[in-house]
C-alpha positions as CSV (number, residue, x, y, z in Angstrom):
1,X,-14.4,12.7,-21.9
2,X,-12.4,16.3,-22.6
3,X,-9.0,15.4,-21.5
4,X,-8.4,16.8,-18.0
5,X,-6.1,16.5,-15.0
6,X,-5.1,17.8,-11.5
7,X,-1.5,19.3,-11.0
8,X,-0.6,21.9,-8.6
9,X,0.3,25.7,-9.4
10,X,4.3,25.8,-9.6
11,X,4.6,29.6,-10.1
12,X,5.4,32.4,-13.1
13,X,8.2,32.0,-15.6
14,X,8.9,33.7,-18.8
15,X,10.2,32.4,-22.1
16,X,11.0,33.6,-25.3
17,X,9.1,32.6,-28.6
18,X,10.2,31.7,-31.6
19,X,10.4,35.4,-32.9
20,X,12.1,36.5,-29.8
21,X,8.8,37.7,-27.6
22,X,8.8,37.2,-24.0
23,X,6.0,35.0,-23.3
24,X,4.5,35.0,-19.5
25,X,3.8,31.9,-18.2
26,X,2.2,29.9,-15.4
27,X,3.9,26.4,-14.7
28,X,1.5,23.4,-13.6
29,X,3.0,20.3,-11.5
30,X,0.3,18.3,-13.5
31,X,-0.6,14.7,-12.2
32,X,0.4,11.6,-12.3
33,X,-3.7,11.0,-11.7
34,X,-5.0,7.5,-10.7
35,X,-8.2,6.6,-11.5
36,X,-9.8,5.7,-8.3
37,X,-13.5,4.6,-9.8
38,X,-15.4,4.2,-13.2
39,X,-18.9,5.1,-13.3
40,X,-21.1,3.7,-15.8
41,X,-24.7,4.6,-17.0
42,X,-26.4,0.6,-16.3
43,X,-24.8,0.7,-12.4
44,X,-24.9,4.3,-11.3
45,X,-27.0,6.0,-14.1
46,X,-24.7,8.0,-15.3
47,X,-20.8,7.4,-17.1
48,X,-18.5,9.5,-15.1
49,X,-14.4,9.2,-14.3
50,X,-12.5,9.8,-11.2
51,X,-9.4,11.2,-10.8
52,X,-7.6,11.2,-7.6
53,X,-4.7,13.0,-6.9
54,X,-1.7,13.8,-4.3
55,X,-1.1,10.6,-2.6
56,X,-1.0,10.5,1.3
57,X,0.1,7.9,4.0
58,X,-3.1,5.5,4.7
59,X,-2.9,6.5,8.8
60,X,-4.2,10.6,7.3
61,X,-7.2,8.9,5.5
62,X,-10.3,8.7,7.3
63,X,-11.7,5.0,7.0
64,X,-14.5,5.4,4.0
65,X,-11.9,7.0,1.7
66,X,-9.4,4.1,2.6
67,X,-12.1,1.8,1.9
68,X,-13.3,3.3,-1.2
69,X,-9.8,3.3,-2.5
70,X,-9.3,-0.3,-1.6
71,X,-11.9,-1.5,-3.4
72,X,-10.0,0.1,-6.6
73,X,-6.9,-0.8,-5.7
74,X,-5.4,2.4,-5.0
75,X,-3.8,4.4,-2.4
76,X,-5.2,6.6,-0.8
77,X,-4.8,10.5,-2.1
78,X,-5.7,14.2,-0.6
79,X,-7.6,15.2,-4.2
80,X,-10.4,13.5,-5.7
81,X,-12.1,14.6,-8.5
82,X,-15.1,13.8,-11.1
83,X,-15.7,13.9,-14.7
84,X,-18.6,13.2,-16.6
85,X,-18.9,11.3,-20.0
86,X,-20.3,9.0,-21.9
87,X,-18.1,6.5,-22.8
88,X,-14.1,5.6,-21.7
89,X,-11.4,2.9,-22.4
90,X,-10.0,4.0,-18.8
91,X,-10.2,1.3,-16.0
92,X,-9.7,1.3,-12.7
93,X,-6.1,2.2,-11.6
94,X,-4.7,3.4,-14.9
95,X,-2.6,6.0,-14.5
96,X,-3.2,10.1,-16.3
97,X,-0.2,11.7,-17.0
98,X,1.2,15.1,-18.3
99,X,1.6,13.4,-21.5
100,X,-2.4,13.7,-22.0
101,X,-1.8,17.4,-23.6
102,X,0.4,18.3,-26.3
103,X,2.1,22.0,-26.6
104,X,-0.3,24.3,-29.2
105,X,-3.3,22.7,-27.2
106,X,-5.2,25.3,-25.6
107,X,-7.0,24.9,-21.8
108,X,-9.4,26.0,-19.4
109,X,-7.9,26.0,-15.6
110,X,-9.9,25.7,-12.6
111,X,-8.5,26.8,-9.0
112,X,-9.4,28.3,-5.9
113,X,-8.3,32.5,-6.4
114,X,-6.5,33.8,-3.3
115,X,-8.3,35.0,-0.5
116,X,-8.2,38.9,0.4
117,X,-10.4,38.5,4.0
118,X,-13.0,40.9,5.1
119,X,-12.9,43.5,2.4
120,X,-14.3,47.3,2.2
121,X,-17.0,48.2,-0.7
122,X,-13.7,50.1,-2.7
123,X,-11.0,46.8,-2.5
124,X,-14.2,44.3,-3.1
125,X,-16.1,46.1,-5.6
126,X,-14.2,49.3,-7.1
127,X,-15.7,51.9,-5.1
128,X,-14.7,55.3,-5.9
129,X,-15.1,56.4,-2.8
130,X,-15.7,59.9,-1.0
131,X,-13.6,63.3,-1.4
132,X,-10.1,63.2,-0.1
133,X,-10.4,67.1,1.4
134,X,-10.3,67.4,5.1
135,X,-13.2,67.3,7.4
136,X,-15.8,65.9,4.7
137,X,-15.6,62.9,7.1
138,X,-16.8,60.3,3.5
139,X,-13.6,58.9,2.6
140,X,-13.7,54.6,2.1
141,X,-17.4,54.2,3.1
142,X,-20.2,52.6,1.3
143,X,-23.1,55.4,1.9
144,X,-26.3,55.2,2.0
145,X,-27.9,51.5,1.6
146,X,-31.3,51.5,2.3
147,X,-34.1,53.8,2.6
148,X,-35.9,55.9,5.4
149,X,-39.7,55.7,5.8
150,X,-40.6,53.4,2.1
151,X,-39.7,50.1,1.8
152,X,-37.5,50.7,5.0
153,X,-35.2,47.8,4.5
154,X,-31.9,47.6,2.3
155,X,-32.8,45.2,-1.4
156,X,-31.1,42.0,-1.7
157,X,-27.3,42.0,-3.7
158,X,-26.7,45.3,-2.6
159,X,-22.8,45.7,-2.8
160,X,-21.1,45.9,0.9
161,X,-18.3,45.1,2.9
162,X,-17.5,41.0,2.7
163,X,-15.3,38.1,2.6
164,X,-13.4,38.4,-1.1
165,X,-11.6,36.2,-3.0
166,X,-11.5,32.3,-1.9
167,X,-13.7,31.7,-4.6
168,X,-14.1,28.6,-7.5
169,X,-12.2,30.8,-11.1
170,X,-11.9,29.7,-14.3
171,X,-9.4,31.0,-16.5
172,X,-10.8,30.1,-20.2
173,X,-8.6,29.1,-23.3
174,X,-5.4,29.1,-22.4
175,X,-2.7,28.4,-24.7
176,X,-0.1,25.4,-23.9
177,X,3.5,26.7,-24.6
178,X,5.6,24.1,-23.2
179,X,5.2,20.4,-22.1
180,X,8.1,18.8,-19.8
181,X,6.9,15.4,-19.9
182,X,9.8,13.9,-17.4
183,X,9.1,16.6,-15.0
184,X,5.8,16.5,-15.2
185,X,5.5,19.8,-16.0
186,X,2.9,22.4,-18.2
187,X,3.7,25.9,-19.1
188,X,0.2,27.9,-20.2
189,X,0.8,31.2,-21.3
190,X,-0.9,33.6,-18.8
191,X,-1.7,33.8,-15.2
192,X,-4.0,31.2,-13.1
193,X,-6.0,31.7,-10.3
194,X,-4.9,30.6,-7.0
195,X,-1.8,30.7,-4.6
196,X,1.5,28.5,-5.0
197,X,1.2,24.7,-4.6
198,X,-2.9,25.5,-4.4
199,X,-4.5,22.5,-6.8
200,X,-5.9,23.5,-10.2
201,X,-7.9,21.7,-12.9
202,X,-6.3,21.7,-16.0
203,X,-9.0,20.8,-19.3
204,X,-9.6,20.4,-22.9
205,X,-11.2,24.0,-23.9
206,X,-14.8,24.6,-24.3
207,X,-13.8,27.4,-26.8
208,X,-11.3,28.4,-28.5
């Protein structure tokens, strides 16, 4: 399995490198995770590992995810999350911890980017826009989208107005700069997606 884990975003911070740079960074409130179930290929066809994370009073858990968290032995927590493999020494109820990364490593991280609302065409997609002289009455609108008489109907993935943001981002090979084991903490040098305290996914690169 790449070595992953849940945290929450902290914030931004700077430090300074060895030869003095400032180095940006993005601090991660990463685990502990409990593993709340092991999958394996002869029971359920496929190996897999789940993570849960954020633990919550039983009385906010609906009934199946008390159950299903019973039957591991585990309290019940707000995150859960999967991860394919193969093969794993993890059993049911060990605990993932901070301590899984080491600084130099270098991650991917998941999390959900901020949502903007219902966007215009030049905030969503980089419109240029019309001219800013007075009376030409095309300022921050899309124009034309379809056609008159042939086919008479706007194409699919035409660019317009929409919901932005709120969306799954992944932030690809990120450096680890910092590890605070006691405080559970992970610096990564560079900014991740999502708002403060939203949930991210922290994982072994793909690439580096």
């Amino acid at each position: 399995m790449r070595k992953a884990i849940m945290g929450r975003k902290a914030g931004m911070t700077q430090i300074f490198g060895a030869d003095g740079k400032v180095i940006p960074c993005t601090v991660i409130e990463a685990g502990p995770c409990v593993v709340s179930q092991v999958k394996t290929v002869e029971r359920d066809g496929y190996g897999a590992v789940q993570l849960a994370f954020d633990p919550v009073k039983a009385q906010r858990a609906n009934n199946p995810h008390r159950g299903h968290m019973k039957k591991a032995g585990v309290d019940p927590h707000r995150e859960l999350k999967e991860f394919r493999l193969e093969d794993t020494e993890l059993k049911e109820g060990d605990v993932v911890k901070a301590d899984l990364f080491a600084e130099g490593d270098v991650v991917d991280v998941t999390g959900t980017s901020k949502g903007k609302g219902f966007q215009g065409v030049m905030k969503r997609h980089g419109f240029s826009g019309g001219r800013k002289s007075h009376g030409s009455k095309f300022h921050r609108v899309a124009g034309s989208t379809g056609q008159a008489t042939y086919p008479g109907r706007t194409f699919k993935n035409v660019k317009m107005p929409g919901h932005m943001g709120h969306e799954k981002v992944t932030i690809l090979s990120l450096r680890v700069v910092k590890l605070d084991t006691e405080n559970r903490l992970i610096l990564v040098k560079g900014s991740v997606p999502g708002i403060n305290k939203g949930v991210v996914l922290v994982r072994a690169a793909v690439k580096k």
